[in-house]
C-alpha positions as CSV (number, residue, x, y, z in Angstrom):
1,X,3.2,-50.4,43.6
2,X,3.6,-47.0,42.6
3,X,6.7,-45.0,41.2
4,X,6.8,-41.2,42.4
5,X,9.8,-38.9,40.3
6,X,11.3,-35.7,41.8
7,X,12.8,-33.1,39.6
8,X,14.3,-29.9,40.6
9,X,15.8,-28.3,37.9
10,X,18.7,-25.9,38.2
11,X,21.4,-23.9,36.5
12,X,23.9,-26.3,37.1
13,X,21.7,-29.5,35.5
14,X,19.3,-30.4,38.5
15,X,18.8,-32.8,41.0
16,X,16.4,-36.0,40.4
17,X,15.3,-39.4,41.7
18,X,12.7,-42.1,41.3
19,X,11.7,-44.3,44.3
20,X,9.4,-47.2,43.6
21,X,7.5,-48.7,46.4
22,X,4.5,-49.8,48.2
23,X,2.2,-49.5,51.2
24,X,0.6,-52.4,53.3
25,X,-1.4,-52.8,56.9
26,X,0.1,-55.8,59.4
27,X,-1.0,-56.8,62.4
28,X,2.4,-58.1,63.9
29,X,5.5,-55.6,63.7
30,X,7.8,-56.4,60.6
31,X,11.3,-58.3,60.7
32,X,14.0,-56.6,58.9
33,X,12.2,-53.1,58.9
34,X,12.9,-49.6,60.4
35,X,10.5,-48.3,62.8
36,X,9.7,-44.7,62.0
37,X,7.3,-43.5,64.5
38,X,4.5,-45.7,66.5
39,X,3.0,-48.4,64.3
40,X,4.7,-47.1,61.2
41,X,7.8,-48.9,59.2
42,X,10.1,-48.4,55.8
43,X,11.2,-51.8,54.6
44,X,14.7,-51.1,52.4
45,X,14.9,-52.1,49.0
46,X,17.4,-55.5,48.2
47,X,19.9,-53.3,46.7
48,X,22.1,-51.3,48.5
49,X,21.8,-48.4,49.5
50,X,24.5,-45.5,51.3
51,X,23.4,-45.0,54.8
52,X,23.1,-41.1,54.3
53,X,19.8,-42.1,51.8
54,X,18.7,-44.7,54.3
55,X,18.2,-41.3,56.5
56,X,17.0,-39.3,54.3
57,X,14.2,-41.4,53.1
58,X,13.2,-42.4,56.5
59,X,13.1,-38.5,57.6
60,X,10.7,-37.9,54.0
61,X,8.7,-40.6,55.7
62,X,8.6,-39.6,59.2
63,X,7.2,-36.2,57.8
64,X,3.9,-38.1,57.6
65,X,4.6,-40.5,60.2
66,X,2.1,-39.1,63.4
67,X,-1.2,-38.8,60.0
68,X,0.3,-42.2,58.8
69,X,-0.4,-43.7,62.0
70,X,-3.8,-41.8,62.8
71,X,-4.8,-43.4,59.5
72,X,-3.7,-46.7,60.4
73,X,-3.6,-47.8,63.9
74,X,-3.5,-51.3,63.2
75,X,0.2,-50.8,61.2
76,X,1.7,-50.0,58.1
77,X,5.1,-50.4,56.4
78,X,6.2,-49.3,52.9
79,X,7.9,-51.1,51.3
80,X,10.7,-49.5,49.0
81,X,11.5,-51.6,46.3
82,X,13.6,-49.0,44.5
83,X,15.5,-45.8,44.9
84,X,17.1,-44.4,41.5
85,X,19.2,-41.1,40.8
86,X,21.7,-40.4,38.5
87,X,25.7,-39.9,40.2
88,X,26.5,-36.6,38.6
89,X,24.7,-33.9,40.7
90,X,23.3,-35.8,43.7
91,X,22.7,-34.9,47.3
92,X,21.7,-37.6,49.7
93,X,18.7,-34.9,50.9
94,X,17.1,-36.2,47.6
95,X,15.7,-39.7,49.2
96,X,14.0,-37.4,51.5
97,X,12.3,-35.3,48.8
98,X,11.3,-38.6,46.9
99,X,10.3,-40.5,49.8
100,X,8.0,-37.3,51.3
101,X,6.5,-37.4,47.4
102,X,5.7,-40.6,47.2
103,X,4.0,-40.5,50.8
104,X,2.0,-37.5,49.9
105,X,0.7,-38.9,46.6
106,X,-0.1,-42.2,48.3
107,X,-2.4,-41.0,50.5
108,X,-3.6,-37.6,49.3
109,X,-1.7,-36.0,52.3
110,X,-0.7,-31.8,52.2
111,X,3.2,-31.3,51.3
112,X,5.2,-31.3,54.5
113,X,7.4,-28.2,53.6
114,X,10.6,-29.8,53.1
115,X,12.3,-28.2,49.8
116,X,15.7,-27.7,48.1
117,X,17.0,-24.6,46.1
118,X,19.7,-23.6,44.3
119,X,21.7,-20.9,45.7
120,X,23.9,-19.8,42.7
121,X,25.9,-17.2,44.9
122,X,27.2,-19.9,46.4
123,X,27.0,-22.5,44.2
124,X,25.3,-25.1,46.1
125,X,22.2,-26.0,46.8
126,X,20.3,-25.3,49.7
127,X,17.8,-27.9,51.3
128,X,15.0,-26.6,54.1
129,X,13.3,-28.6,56.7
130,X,10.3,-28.8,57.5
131,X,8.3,-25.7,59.7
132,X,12.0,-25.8,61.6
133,X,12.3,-29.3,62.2
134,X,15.5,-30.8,63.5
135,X,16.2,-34.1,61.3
136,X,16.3,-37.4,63.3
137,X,15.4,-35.8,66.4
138,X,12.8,-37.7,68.6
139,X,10.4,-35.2,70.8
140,X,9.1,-38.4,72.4
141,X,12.4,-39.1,74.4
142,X,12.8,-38.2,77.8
143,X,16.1,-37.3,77.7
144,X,16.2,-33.8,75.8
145,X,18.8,-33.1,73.7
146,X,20.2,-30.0,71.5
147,X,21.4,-30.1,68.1
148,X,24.2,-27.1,67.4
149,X,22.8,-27.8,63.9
């Protein structure tokens, strides 16, 4: 089990959060899990959680999902057993930040490009996706469909 901590610091104070959580292979599909992509899975932690972080963390995850999966073929869930952050100053994105940190560190993967900045014209901060990806879109389904994100 292994505890990854973002920190972005801005004018205003910053933005941080601490997600604890694991990584194990399976050979039968979880119960109670989320499937991210092909043989891969988040387990949520026993507190609650908001369902915007629920998203976010599983997009950080799905960053990593298709090199997750060519890793391990045979399955793997992680297993969040935490997911910290003060009140004052938080955006939901931030489960995504700390979930595609954790990934990264756990297996010695390249950062995925996702990132958030402080825009103090406008007073708020701004969070990027990854090469242009559209969050919680599936290229896999048959059925295409636009985002007027």
């Amino acid at each position: 089990m292994k505890t990854f901590r973002y920190r972005k610091r801005s004018p205003i104070g910053g933005l941080l959060a601490d997600i604890t959580a694991e990584a194990e292979t399976f050979a039968i599909d979880p119960r109670s899990s989320v499937q991210i992509h092909g043989k891969i899975w988040l387990e949520l932690p026993e507190s609650p959680l908001h369902w915007r972080e629920v998203a976010w963390m599983a997009y950080g995850l799905s960053l990593h999902s298709e090199r997750l999966n060519e890793m391990h073929p045979q399955g793997l869930i992680v297993k969040v057993h935490s997911l910290s952050f003060p009140l004052s100053d938080y955006v939901p994105e931030v489960a995504a930040l700390a979930m595609e940190g954790w990934v990264r560190e756990e297996f010695e993967l390249t950062a995925a490009g996702i990132s958030m900045e402080y825009d103090p014209e406008n007073c708020r901060y701004v969070f990027s996706l990854a090469d242009g990806e559209i969050p919680f879109s599936d290229k896999s389904v048959a059925v295409p469909v636009f985002h007027a994100w």
